[in-house]
C-alpha positions in Angstrom: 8.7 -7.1 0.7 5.7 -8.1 -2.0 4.9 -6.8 -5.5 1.2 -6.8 -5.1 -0.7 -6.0 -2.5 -4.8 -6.0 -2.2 -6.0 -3.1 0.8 -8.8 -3.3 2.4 -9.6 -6.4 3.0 -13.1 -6.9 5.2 -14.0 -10.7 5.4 -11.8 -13.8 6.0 -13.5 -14.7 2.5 -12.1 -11.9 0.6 -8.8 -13.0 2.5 -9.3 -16.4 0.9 -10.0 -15.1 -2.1 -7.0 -12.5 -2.8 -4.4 -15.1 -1.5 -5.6 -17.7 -3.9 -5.0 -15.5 -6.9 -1.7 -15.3 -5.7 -1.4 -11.7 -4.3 1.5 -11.6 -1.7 0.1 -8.7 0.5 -3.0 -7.8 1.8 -4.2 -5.0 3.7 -6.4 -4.4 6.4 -7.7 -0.8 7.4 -8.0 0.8 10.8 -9.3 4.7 10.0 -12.2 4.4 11.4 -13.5 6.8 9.1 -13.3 4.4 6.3 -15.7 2.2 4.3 -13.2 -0.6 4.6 -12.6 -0.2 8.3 -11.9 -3.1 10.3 -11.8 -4.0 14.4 -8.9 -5.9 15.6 -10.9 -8.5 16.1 -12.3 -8.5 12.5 -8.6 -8.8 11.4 -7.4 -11.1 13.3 -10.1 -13.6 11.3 -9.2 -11.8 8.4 -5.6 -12.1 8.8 -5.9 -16.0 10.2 -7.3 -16.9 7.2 -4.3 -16.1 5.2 -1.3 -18.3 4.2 1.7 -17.8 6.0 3.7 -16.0 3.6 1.0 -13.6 2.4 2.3 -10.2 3.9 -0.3 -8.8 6.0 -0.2 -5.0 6.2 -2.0 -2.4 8.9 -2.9 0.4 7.5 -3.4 3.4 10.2 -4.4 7.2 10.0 -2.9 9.4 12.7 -3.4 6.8 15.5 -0.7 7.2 18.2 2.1 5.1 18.5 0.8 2.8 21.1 -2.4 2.2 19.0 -0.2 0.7 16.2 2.4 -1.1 18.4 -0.3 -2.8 19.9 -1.7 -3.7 17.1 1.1 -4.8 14.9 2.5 -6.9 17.7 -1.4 -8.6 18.5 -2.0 -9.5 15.1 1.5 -10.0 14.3 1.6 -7.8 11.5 4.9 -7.7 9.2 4.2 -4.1 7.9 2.6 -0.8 9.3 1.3 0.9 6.8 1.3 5.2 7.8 -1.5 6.7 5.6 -2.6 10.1 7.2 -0.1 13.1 8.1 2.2 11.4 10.3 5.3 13.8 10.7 9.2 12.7 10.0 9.5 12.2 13.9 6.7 9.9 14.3 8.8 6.7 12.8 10.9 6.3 14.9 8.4 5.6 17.7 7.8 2.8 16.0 10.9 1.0 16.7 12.2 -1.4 14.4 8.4 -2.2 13.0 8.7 -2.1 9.2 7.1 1.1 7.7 5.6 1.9 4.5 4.4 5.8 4.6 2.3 6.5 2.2 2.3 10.0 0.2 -0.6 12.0 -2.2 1.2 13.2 -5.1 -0.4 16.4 -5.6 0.2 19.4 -7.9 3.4 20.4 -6.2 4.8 16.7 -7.1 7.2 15.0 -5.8 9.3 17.8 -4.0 7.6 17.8 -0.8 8.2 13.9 -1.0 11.6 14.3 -1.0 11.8 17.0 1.7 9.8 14.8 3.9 12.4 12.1 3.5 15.4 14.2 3.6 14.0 15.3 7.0 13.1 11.4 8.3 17.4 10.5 6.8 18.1 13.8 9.2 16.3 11.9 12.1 18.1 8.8 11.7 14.9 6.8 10.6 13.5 6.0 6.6 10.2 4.4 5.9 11.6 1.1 4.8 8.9 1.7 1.9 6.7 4.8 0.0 3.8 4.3 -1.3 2.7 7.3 -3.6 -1.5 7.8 -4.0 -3.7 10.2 -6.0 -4.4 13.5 -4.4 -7.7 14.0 -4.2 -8.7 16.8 -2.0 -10.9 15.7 1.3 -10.2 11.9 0.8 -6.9 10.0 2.2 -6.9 6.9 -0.6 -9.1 4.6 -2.5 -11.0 7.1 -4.5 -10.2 5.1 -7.6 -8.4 8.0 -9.1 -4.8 7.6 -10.5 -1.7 9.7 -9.6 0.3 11.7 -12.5 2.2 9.2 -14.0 4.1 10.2 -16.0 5.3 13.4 -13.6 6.2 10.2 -11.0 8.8 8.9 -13.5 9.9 12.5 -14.4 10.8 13.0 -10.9 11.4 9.7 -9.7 15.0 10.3 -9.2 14.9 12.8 -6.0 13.2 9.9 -4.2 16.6 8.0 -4.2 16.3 3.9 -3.6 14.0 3.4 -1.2 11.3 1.0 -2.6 8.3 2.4 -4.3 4.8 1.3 -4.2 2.1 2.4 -6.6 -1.0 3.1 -5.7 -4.2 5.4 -6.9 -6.7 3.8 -8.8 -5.1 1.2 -10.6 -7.0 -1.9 -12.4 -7.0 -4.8 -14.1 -7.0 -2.7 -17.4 -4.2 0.1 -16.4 -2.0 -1.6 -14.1 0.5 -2.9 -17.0 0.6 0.5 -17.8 1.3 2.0 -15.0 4.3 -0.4 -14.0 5.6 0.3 -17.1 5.8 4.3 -17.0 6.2 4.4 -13.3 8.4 1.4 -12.6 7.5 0.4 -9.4 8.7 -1.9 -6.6 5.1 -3.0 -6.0 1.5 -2.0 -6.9 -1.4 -1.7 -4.7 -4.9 -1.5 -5.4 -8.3 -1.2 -3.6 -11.3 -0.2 -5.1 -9.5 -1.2 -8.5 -10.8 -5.0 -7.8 -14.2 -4.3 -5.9 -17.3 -5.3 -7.5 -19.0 -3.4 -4.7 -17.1 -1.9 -2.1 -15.5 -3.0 0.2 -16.4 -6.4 -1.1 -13.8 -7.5 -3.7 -14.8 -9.7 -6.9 -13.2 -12.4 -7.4 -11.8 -12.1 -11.0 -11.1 -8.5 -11.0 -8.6 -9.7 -8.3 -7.1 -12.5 -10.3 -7.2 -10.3 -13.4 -5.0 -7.4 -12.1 -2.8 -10.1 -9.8 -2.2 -11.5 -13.2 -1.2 -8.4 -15.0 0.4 -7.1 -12.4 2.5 -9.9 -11.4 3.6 -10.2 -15.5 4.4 -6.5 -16.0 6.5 -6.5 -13.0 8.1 -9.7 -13.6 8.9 -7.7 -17.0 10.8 -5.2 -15.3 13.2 -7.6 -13.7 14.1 -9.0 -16.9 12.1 -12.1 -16.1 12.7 -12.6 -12.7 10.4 -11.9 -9.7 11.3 -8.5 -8.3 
């Protein structure tokens, strides 16, 4: 569905800004608790300020099933992005709204992944993405630490096909790095291209869009994933 994607988007500016460096996602937050939160009506100028084939991704932590649906269908969302502890069951509430779920890889790695998936397949309803994150304990995501690598590869295998994003502190300056021992659908980064958050700089953005785009372009043997 994209190969990068920008989170936490704030102003219709940054918007501006992230889809003229060529990113083909951005994110906009609704956890309240978060420096990069958003109102609806924030992201819909935000979101209206985007070209039409930029993905445009809600990211939500343990809001209900209405909160979302409402959402997603207002701002016409393309992607719901499940970043708290949603259970296997909560999904399918979602009807047929695209969902990324988003994981911590934590010291356990990527086995409780896996079960959590296996239970979702049981339930009749995937995530049509993951997205895997740095566990840092206390904080749900853009901590600007990165997740274990290398273990992610190792054990890539028991997450079967479904699309992978990375995510967890990933730069300019790493992100080639990480697509190559990780291997990735898509990346995602945050406070990897803020200058001072949430605000995001300019050329960090076209910098890791660039290196990013290449590395996964790389993958493909020279075709766009």
């Amino acid at each position: 569905m994209f190969r990068t994607k920008i989170c936490g988007v704030t102003t219709a500016d940054d918007a501006r800004v992230v889809a003229a460096a060529g990113a083909d996602a951005v994110g906009v937050n609704f956890y309240p608790r978060s420096r990069r939160y958003v109102t609806l009506a924030q992201a819909e100028k935000i979101l209206a300020a985007l070209p039409d084939e930029v993905v445009r991704v809600g990211l939500f932590v343990d809001a209900t099933d209405d909160e979302i649906s409402a959402a997603y269908d207002h701002l016409q969302l393309d992607l719901v992005q499940l970043h708290g502890s949603e259970p296997p069951e909560f999904i399918a509430t979602l009807g047929e709204r695209p969902v990324m779920k988003a994981f911590r890889l934590g010291p356990a790695g990527v086995a409780p992944i896996a079960d959590y998936l296996d239970a979702c397949r049981a339930l009749g309803r995937l995530p049509d993405l993951i997205l895997i994150d740095a566990d840092v304990p206390g904080q749900l995501g853009g901590t600007g630490e990165t997740a274990d690598w290398n273990r992610l590869a190792d054990e890539r295998a028991l997450l079967g096909s479904l699309p992978l994003v990375l995510a967890g502190g990933l730069t300019p300056q790493n992100v080639a790095e990480a697509i190559e021992r990780v291997r990735p659908s898509g990346v995602d980064t945050a406070s990897g291209v803020e200058s001072d958050c949430p605000r995001k700089d300019g050329p960090r953005v076209r910098q890791f869009v660039a290196a990013s785009r290449a590395a996964l372009t790389g993958l493909s043997g020279g075709e766009p994933l």
